[in-house]
NUDREN-32863 format. One record per residue (C-alpha): chain; residue number from 0; z, x, y. Coordinates in nm, 3 decimals, decimal comma. Last residue first. Layout:
BEGIN
dolum tordo = A; miba = NUM; zz = Z; xx = X; yy = Y
...
REM end
This chain:
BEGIN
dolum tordo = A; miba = 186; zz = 0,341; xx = 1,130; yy = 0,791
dolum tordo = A; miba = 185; zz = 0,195; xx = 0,945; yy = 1,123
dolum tordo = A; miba = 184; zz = -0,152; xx = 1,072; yy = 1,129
dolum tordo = A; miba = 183; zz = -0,169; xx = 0,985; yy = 0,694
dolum tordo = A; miba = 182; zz = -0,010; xx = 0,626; yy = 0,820
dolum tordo = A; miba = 181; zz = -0,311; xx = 0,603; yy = 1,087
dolum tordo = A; miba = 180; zz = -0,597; xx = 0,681; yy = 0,819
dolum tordo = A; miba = 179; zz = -0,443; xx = 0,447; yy = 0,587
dolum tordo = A; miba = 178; zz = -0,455; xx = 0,136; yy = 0,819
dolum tordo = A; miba = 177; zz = -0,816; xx = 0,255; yy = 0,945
dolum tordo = A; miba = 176; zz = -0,908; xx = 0,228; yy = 0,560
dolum tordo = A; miba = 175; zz = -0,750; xx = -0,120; yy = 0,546
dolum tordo = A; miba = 174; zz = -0,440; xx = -0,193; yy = 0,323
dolum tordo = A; miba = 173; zz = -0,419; xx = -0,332; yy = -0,005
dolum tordo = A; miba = 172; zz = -0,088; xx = -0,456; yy = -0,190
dolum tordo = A; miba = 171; zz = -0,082; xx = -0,478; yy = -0,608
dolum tordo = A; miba = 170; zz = 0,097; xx = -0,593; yy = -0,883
dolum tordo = A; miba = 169; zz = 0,352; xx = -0,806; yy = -0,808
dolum tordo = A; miba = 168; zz = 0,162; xx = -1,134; yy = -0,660
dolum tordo = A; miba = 167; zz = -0,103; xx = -1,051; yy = -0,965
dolum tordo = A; miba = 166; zz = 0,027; xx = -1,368; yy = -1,122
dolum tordo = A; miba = 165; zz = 0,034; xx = -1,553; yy = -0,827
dolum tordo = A; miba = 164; zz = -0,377; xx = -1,542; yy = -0,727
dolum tordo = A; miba = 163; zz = -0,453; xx = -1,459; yy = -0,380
dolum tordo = A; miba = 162; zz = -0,663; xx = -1,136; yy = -0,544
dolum tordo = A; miba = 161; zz = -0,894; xx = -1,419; yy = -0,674
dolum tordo = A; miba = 160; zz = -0,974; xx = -1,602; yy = -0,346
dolum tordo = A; miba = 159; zz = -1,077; xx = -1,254; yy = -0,196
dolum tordo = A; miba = 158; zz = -1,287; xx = -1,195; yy = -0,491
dolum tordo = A; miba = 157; zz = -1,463; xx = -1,526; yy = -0,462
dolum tordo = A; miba = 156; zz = -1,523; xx = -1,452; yy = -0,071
dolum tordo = A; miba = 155; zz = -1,410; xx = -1,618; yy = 0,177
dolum tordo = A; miba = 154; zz = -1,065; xx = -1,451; yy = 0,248
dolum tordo = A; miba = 153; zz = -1,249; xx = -1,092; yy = 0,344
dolum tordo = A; miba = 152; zz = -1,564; xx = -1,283; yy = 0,449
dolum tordo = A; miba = 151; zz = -1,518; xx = -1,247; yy = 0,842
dolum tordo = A; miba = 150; zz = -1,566; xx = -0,847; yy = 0,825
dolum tordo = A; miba = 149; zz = -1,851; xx = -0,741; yy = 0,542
dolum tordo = A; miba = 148; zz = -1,653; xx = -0,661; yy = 0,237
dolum tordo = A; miba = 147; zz = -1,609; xx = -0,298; yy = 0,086
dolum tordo = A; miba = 146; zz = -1,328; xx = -0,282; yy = -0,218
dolum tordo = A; miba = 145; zz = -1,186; xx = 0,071; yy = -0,340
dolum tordo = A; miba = 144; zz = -0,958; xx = 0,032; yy = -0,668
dolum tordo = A; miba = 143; zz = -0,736; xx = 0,401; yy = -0,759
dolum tordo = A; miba = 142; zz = -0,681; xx = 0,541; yy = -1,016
dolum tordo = A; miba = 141; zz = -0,952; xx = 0,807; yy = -1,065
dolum tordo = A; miba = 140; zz = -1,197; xx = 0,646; yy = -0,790
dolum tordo = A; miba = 139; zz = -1,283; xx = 0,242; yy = -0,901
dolum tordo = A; miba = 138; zz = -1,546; xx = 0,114; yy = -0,702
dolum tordo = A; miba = 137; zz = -1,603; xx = -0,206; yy = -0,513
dolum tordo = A; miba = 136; zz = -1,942; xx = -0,348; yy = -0,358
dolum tordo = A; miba = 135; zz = -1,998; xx = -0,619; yy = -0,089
dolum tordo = A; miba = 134; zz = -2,337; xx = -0,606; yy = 0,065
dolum tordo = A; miba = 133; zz = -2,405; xx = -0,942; yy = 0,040
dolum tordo = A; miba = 132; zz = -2,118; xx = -1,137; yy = -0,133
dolum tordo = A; miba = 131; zz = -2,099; xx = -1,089; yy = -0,457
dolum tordo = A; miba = 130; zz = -2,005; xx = -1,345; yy = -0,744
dolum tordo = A; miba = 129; zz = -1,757; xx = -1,229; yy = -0,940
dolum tordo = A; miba = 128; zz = -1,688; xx = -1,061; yy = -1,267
dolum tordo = A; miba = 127; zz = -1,757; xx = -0,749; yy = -1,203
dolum tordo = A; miba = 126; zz = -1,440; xx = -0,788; yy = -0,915
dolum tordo = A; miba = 125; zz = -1,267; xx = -0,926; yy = -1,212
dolum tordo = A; miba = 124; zz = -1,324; xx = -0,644; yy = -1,417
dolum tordo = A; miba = 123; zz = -1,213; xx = -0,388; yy = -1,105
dolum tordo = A; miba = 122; zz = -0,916; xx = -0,577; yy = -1,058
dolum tordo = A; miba = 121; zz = -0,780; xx = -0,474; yy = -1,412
dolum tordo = A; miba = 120; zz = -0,900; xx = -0,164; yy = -1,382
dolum tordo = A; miba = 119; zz = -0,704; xx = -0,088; yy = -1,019
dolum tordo = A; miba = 118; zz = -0,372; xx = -0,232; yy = -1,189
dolum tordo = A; miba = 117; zz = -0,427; xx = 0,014; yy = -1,462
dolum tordo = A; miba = 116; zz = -0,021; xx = 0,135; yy = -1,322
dolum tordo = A; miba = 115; zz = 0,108; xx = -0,071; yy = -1,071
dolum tordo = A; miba = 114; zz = -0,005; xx = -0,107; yy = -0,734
dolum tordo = A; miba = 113; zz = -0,184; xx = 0,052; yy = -0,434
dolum tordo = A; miba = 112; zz = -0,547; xx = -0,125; yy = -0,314
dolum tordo = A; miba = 111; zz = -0,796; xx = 0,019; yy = -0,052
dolum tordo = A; miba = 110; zz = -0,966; xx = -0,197; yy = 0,142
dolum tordo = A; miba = 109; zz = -1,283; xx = -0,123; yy = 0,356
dolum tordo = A; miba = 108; zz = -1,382; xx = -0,393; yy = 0,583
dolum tordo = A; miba = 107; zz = -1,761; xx = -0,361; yy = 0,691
dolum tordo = A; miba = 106; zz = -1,989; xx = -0,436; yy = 1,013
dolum tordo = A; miba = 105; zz = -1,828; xx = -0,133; yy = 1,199
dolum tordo = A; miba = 104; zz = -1,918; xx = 0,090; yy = 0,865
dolum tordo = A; miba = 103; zz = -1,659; xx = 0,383; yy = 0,753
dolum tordo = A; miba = 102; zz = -1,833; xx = 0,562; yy = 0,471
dolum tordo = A; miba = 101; zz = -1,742; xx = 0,399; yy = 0,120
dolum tordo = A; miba = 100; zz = -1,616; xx = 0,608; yy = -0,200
dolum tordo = A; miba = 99; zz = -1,272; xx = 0,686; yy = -0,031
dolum tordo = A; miba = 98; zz = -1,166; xx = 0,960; yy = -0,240
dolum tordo = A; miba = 97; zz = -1,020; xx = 1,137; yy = 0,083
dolum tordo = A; miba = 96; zz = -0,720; xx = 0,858; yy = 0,131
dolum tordo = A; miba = 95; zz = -0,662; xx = 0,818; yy = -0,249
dolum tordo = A; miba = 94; zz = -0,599; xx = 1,230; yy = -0,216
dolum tordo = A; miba = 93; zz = -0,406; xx = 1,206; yy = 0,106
dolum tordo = A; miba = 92; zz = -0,214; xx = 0,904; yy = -0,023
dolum tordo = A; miba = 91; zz = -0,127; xx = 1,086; yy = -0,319
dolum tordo = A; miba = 90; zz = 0,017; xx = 1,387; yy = -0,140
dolum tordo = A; miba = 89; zz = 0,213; xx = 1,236; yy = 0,134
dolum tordo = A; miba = 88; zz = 0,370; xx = 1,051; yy = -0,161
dolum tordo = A; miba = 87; zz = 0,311; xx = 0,695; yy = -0,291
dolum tordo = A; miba = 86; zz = 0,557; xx = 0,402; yy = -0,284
dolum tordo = A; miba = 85; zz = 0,478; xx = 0,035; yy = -0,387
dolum tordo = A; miba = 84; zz = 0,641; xx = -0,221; yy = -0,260
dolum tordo = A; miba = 83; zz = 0,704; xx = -0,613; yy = -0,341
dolum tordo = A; miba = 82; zz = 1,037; xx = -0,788; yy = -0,208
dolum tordo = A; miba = 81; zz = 1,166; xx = -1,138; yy = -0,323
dolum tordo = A; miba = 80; zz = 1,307; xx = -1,319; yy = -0,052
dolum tordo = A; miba = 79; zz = 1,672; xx = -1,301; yy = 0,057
dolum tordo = A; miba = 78; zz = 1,605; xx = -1,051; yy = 0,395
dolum tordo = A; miba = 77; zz = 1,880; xx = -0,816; yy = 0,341
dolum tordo = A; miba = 76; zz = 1,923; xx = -0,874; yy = -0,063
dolum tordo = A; miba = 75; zz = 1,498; xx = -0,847; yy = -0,177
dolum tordo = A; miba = 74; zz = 1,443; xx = -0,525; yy = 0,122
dolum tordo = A; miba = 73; zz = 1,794; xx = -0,382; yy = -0,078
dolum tordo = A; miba = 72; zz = 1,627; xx = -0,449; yy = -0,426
dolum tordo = A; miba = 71; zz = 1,315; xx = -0,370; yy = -0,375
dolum tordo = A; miba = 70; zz = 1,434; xx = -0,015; yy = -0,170
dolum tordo = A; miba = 69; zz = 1,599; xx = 0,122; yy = -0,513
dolum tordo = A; miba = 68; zz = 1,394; xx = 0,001; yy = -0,742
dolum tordo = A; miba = 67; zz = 1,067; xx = 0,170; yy = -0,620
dolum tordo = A; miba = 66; zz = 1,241; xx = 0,503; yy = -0,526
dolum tordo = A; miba = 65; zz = 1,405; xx = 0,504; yy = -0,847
dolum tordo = A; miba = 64; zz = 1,006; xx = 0,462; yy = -0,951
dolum tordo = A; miba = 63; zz = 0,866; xx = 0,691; yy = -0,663
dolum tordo = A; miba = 62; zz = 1,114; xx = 1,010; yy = -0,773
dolum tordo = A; miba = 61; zz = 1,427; xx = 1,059; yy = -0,512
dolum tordo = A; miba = 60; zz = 1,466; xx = 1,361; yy = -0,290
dolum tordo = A; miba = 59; zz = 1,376; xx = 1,153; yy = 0,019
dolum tordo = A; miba = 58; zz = 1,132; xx = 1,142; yy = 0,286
dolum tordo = A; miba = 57; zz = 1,040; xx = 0,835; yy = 0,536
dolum tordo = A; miba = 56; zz = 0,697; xx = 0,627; yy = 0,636
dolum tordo = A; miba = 55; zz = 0,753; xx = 0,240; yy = 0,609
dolum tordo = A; miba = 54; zz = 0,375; xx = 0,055; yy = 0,608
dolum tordo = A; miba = 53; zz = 0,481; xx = -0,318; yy = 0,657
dolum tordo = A; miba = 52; zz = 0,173; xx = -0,501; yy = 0,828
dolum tordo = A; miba = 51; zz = 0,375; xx = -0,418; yy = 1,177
dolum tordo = A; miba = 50; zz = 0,161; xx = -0,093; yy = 1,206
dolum tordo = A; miba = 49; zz = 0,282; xx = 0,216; yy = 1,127
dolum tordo = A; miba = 48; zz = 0,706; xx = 0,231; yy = 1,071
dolum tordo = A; miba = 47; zz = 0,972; xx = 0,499; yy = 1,065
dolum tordo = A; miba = 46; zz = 1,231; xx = 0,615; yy = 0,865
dolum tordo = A; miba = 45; zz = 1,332; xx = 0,996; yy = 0,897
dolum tordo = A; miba = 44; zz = 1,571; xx = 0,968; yy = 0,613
dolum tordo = A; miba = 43; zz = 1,609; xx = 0,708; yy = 0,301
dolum tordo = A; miba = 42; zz = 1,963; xx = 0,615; yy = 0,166
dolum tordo = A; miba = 41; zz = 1,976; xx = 0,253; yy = 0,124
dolum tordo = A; miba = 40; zz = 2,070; xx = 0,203; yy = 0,472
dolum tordo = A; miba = 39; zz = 1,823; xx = 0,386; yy = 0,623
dolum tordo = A; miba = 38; zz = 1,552; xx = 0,145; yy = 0,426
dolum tordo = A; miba = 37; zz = 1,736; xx = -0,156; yy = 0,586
dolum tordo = A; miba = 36; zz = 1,709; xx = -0,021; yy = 0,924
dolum tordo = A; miba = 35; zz = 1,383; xx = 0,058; yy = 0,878
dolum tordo = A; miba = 34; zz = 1,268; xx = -0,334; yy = 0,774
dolum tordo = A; miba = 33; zz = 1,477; xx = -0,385; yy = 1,133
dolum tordo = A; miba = 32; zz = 1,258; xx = -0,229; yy = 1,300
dolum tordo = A; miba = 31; zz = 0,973; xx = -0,370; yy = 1,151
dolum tordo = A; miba = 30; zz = 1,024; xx = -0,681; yy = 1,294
dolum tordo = A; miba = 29; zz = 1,058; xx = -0,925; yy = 0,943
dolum tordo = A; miba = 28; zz = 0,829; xx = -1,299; yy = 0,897
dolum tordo = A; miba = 27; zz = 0,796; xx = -1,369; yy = 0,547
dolum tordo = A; miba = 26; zz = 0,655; xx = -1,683; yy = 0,685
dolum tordo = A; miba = 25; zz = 0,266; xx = -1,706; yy = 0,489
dolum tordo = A; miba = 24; zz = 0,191; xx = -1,308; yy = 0,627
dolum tordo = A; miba = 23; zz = 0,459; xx = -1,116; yy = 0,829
dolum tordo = A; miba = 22; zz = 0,478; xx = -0,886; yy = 0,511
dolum tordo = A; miba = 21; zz = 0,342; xx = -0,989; yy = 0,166
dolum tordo = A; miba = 20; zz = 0,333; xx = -0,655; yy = 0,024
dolum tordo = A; miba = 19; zz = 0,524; xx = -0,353; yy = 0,150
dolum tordo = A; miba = 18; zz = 0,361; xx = -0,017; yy = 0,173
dolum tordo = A; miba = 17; zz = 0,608; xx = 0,231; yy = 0,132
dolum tordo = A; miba = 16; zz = 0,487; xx = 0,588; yy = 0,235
dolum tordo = A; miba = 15; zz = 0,647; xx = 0,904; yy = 0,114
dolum tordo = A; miba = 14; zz = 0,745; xx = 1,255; yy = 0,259
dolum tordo = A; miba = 13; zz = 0,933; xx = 1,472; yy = -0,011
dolum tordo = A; miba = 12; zz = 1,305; xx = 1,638; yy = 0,103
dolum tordo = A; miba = 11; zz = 1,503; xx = 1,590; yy = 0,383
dolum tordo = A; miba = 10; zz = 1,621; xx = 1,945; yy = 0,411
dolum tordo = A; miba = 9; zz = 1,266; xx = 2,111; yy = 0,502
dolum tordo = A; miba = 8; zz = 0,995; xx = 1,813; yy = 0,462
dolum tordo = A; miba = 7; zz = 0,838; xx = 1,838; yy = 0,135
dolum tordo = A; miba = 6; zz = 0,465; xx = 1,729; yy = 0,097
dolum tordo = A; miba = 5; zz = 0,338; xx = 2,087; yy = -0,016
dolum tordo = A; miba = 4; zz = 0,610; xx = 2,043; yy = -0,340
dolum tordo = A; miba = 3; zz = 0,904; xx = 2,234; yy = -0,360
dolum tordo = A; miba = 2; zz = 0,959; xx = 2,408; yy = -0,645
dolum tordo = A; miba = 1; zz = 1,206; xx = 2,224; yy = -0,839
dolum tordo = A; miba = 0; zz = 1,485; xx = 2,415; yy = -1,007
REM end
């Protein structure tokens, strides 16, 4: 038997966030509500949402990959486009939350990227291979890809333009440091 892990919820089991990719962006328009609704459906408990930018808090029993599947599929069916998530326990978003290479700057995005496995390598080499904005930076933390961009060049920039690309559509989502500070608040 499992022992149970320091992100278990009594009788509902771990706590995980789902950050959805592509949400309410280019008209994949969903009310978040209704995004929870789904996730109830396919089995998940104590479903709520941060933010309308598709961060889905709930607990389960189930292991992130069947987790994965599971909630791709039914958020792929209910609104007929195809879905993008990436799930990470209370755990691992507390430790990619507190490996945050870049103090919090009011001048400064800081975006931290979830996705597949060497995802964060892969975007780290073309992040080197880029031209900089000023000040912009990017680190790689254990697993995990950590971007700083002065506010107003986030989409300007050549690494912006590159993480638009298709092929990487299904790799990766990013959220904002303030985003993950509010889910950690919420879990």
């Amino acid at each position: 038997m499992k022992k149970a892990s320091k992100d278990s919820v009594s009788g509902s089991g771990r706590k995980f966030c789902a950050f959805l990719r592509g949400v309410n962006v280019k008209g994949t328009n969903m009310k978040m509500a209704e995004v929870c609704a789904v996730f109830e459906k396919a089995g998940m408990k104590d479903v709520s949402s941060v933010l309308a930018s598709g961060n889905i808090l709930f607990s389960s029993e189930k292991e992130e990959e069947e987790l994965k599947r599971i909630l791709e599929k039914s958020m792929s069916e209910h609104f007929s486009y195809e879905a993008f998530l990436f799930v990470k326990s209370q755990q691992e978003i507390e430790t990619i939350f507190r490996e945050t290479p870049f103090e919090a700057n009011a001048e400064y995005h800081i975006y931290i990227f979830v996705g597949v496995e060497g995802i964060a390598k892969i975007l780290m080499t073309e992040f080197e291979k880029s031209r900089k904005a000023s000040g912009e930076e990017a680190q790689l933390m254990g697993r995990n890809f950590y971007w700083k961009i002065s506010k107003g060049n986030t989409l300007d920039s050549e690494f912006g333009k590159i993480l638009g690309r298709k092929k990487l559509k299904d790799s990766f989502t990013s959220r904002n440091l303030n985003t993950f500070e509010k889910v950690l608040k919420k879990l």
